[in-house]
C-alpha positions in Angstrom: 30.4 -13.1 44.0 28.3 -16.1 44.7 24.8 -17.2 42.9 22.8 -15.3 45.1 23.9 -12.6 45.3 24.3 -12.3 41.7 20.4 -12.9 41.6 19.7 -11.1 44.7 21.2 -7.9 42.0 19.2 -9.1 39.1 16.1 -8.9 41.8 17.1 -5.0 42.1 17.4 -4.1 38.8 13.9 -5.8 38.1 12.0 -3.6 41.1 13.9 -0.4 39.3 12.9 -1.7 35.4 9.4 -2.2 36.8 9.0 1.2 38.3 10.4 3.1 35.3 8.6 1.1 32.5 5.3 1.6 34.9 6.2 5.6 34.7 7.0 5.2 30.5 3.8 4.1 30.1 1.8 6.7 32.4 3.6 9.2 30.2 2.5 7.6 27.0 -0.7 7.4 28.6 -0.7 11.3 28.5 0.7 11.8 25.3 -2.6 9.7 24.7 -5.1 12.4 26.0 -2.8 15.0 24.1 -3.4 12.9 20.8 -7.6 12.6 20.7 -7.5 16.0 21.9 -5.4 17.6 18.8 -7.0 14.8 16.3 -3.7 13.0 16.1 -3.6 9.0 15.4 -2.3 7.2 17.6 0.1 5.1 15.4 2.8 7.0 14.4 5.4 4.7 12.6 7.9 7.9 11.7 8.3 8.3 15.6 8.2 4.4 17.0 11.0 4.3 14.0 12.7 7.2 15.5 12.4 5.8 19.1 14.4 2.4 18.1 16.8 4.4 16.4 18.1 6.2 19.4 17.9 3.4 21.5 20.3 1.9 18.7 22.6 4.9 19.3 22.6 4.4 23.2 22.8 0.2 23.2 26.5 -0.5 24.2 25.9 -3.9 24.6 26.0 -7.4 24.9 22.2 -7.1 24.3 22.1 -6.5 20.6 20.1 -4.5 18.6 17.5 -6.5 17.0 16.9 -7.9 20.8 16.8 -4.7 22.2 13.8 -4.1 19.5 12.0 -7.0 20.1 11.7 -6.0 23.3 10.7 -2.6 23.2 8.5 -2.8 20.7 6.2 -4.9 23.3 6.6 -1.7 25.5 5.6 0.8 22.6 2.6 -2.0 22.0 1.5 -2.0 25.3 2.0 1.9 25.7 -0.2 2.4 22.2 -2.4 -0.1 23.5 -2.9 1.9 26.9 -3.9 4.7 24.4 -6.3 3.0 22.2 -5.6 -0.9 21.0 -5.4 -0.9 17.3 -7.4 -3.0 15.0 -5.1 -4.4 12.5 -5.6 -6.5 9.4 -4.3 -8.7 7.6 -4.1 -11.6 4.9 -4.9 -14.9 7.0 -5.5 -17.7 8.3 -3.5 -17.4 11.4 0.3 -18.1 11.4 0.6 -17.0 7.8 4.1 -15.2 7.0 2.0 -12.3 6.7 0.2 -12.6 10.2 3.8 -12.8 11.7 5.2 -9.6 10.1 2.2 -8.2 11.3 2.5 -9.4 14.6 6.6 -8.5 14.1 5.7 -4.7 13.5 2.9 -3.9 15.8 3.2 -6.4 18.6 1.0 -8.4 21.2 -1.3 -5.4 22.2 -3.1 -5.4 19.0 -6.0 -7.1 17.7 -5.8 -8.4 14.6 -8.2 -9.6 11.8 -7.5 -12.3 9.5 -8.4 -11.9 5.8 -8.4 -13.9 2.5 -7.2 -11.6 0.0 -5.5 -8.3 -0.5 -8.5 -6.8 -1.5 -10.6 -7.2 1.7 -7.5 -6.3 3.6 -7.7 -2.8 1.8 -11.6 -2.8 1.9 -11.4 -3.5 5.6 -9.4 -0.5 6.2 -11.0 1.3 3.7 -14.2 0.8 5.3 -12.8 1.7 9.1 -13.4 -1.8 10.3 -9.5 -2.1 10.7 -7.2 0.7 11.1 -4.0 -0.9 9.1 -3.4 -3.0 6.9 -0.5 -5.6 6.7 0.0 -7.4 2.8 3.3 -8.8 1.5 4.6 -6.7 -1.8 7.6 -8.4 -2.8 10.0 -11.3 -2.1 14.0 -11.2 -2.9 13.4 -14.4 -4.9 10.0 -14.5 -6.4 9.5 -10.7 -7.6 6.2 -8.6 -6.9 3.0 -9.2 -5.6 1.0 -8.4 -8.3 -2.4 -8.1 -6.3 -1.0 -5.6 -3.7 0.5 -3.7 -7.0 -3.3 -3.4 -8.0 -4.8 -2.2 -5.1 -2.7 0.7 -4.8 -3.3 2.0 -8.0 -7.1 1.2 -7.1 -7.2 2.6 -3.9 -7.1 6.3 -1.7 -5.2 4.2 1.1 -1.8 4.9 1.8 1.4 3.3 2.4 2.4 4.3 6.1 5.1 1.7 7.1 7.4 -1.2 5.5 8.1 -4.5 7.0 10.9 -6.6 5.9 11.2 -10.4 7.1 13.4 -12.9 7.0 11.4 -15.9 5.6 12.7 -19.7 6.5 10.4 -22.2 4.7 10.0 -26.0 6.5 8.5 -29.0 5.0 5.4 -30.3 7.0 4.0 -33.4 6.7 2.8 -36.2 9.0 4.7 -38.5 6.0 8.4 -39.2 6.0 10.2 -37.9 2.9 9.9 -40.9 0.7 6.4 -40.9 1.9 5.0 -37.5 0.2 2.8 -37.7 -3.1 2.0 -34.1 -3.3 3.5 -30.4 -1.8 1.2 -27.5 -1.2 1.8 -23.9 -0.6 1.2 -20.5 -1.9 2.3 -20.2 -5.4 5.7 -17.5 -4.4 6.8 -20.4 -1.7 6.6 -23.2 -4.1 8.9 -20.9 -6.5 11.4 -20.0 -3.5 11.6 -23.6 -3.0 11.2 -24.8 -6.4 15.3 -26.0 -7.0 15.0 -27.4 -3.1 11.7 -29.6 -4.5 13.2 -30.7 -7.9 16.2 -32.4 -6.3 14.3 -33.9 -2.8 10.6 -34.7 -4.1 10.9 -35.0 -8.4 8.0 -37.1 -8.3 5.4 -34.6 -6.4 2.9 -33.3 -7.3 3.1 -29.2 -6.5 -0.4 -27.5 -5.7 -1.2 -24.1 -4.9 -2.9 -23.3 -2.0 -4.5 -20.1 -1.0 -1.9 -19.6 1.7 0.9 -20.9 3.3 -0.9 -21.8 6.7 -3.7 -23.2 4.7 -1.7 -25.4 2.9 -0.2 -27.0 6.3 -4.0 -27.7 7.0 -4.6 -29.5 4.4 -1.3 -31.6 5.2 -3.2 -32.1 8.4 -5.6 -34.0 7.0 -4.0 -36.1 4.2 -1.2 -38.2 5.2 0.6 -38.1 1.6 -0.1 -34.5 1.8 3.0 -31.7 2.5 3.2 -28.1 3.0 5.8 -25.8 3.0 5.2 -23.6 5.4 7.1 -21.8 8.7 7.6 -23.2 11.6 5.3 -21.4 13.9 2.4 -22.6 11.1 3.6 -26.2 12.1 3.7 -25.8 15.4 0.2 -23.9 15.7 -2.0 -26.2 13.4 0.0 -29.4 15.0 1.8 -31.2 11.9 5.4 -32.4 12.2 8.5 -30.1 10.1 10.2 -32.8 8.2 13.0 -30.6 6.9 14.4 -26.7 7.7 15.1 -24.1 5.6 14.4 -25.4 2.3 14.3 -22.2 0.4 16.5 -22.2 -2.4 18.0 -18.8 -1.5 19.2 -18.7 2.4 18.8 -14.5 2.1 15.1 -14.8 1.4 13.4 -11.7 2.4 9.7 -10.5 1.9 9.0 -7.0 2.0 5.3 -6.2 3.6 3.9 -2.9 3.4 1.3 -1.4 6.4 -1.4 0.6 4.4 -3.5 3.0 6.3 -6.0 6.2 5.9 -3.4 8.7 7.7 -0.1 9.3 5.6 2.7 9.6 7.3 4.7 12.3 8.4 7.9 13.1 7.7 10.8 11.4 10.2 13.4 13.3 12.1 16.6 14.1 10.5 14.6 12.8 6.6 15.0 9.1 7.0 11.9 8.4 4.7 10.9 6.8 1.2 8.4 7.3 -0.8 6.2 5.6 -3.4 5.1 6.7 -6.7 2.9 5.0 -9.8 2.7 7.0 -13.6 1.9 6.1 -16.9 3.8 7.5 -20.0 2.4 8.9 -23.3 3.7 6.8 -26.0 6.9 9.1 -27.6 10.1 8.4 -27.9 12.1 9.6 -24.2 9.1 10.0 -22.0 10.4 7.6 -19.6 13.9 9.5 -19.6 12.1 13.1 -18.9 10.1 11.2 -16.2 13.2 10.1 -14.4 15.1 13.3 -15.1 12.1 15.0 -12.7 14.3 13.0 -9.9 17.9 13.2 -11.3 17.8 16.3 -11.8 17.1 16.8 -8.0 19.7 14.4 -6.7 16.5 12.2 -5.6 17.7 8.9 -5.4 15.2 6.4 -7.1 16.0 3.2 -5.5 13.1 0.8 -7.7 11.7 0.9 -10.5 9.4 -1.8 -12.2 6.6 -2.2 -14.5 3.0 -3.7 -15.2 0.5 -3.8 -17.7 -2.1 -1.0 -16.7 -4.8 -3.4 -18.3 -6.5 0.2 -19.2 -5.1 -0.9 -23.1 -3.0 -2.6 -25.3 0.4 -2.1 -24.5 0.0 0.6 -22.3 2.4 -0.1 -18.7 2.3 1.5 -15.1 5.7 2.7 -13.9 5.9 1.9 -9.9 8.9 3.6 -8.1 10.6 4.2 -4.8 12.8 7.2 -4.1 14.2 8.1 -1.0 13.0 11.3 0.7 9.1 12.2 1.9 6.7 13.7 0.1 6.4 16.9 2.1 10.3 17.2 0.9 10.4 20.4 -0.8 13.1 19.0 -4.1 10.7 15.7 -3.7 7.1 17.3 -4.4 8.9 19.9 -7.3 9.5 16.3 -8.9 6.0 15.2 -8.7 4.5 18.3 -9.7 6.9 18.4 -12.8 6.8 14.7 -13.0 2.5 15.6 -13.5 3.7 17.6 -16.6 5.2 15.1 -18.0 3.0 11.9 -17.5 -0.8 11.6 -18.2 -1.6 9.6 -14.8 0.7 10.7 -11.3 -0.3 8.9 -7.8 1.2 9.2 -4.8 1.4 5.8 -2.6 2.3 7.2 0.2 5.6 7.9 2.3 7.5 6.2 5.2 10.2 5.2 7.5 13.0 3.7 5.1 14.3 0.8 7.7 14.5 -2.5 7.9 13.1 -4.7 10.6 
């Protein structure tokens, strides 16, 4: 078979996708009306996740399965946008790590809002102006996000969705490598980098910066100035990548979480985790009869971690994950005994336990 023809087939199987991705989202468009007329929301993250999974199942190949995502979740965006476009926010500027898991989860067909702290991404959402959230929670490297840790004790919002990213960090600068007097970034990318730094740049001088795309502004500007930043932040705000992947750990993965008003429901065949916060009274094996309310149960808790409530001295918040919704029959006996046991219980929300 010559080149033309083999294009000339290509050119047929592009008139036939075209027709049936043109009917997919007609139907969605339907399945739109059918939403604002039963109150539903039109972001449903149980069922998109539920939608990637059988199209896992079905892939046979060579196109594999993160490509096969990437591209359909373009056609869910466009099919959610043909519904109603989502407002979605998240902590900025532009090209931040954040912005891109964002951009990752819900797509082109989405407008998006750039914020400067956690906090106004909540309060934006809390105040309809947005209707998610996106806000990183914790690296594989660097630990917990304390601010995002705060706001969902503070808050009524929900958790509705994770996001996990690969995160590859490049050194930007306009200076060669013997040429840079000082490396800015947001305080967890300096530590993920912190080994990389010590052995390439001893004598620089390391400066937070509000965020990561920030910092590669400011290394605009200042020509013995470098940020460490991704790549796409180089490329948007125009300043040169001096070096690649200079995290210190090549599995470096940040876990964002999508916060929203709507919890959400429970996934097909119970593919779900869910997020919990308590305090303890202070007696010996509290925290044992707390996690008991799970064992017990066969409820698998999958993290666990502490923080200072800040209510008083010495008194910690317990945040865990357990797999399982919170609609789960075994999984809301545990909270309600787990409310017997503990003087402060919140729910965090519940939802699809993938990985992007």
């Amino acid at each position: 078979m010559n080149l033309d023809s083999l294009r000339n087939k290509i050119d047929s199987i592009d008139c036939e996708l075209i027709r049936l991705l043109n009917e997919r989202i007609r139907l969605a468009g339907n399945i739109g009306e059918v939403k604002k007329r039963d109150g539903v929301a039109v972001y449903d993250p149980g069922r998109e996740e539920e939608v990637f999974r059988k199209l896992g199942a079905l892939n046979e190949g060579p196109l594999d399965d993160r490509a096969l995502r990437a591209i359909y979740r373009e056609v869910i965006s466009a099919a959610r946008a043909l519904q109603r476009q989502l407002c979605v926010a998240y902590l900025g500027p532009e090209a931040t790590y954040t912005h891109q898991a964002a951009m990752k989860h819900f797509g082109a067909n989405t407008q998006y809002r750039s914020l400067d702290s956690v906090r106004e991404v909540f309060e934006c959402v809390r105040r309809g102006e947005a209707d998610c959230g996106v806000v990183p929670i914790e690296n594989s490297t660097q630990g917990t996000v304390i601010a995002a840790l705060d706001m969902l004790v503070e808050s009524d919002l929900k958790i509705v969705a994770q996001i996990d990213m690969p995160i590859s960090h490049c050194l930007i600068s306009h200076a060669p490598l013997d040429g840079i007097r000082e490396v800015h970034s947001k305080d967890n990318a300096l530590g993920q980098c912190r080994n990389w730094i010590a052995r390439n740049l001893p004598s620089a001088e390391l400066v937070e910066s509000a965020s990561t795309a920030r910092a590669v502004r400011h290394a605009r500007e200042n020509k013995h100035a470098a940020a460490i930043a991704s790549r796409v932040a180089a490329e948007l705000y125009g300043v040169p990548v001096v070096c690649e992947n200079i995290q210190d750990k090549a599995e470096n993965i940040t876990r964002f979480l999508v916060i929203g008003k709507q919890p959400s429901p429970p996934r097909e065949g119970g593919r779900d985790k869910t997020s919990l916060v308590f305090t303890l009274h202070s007696q010996p094996g509290t925290l044992v009869r707390a996690i008991a309310c799970f064992s017990s149960r066969g409820i698998n808790m999958v993290k666990i971690e502490s923080r200072p409530s800040r209510q008083k001295l010495w008194d910690y918040l317990f945040f865990i994950d357990i797999i399982g919704h919170f609609e789960d029959p075994p999984v809301r006996e545990a909270f309600d005994e787990l409310t017997g046991v503990c003087p402060f219980v919140k729910w965090l929300g519940s939802y699809p336990d993938t990985v992007e």
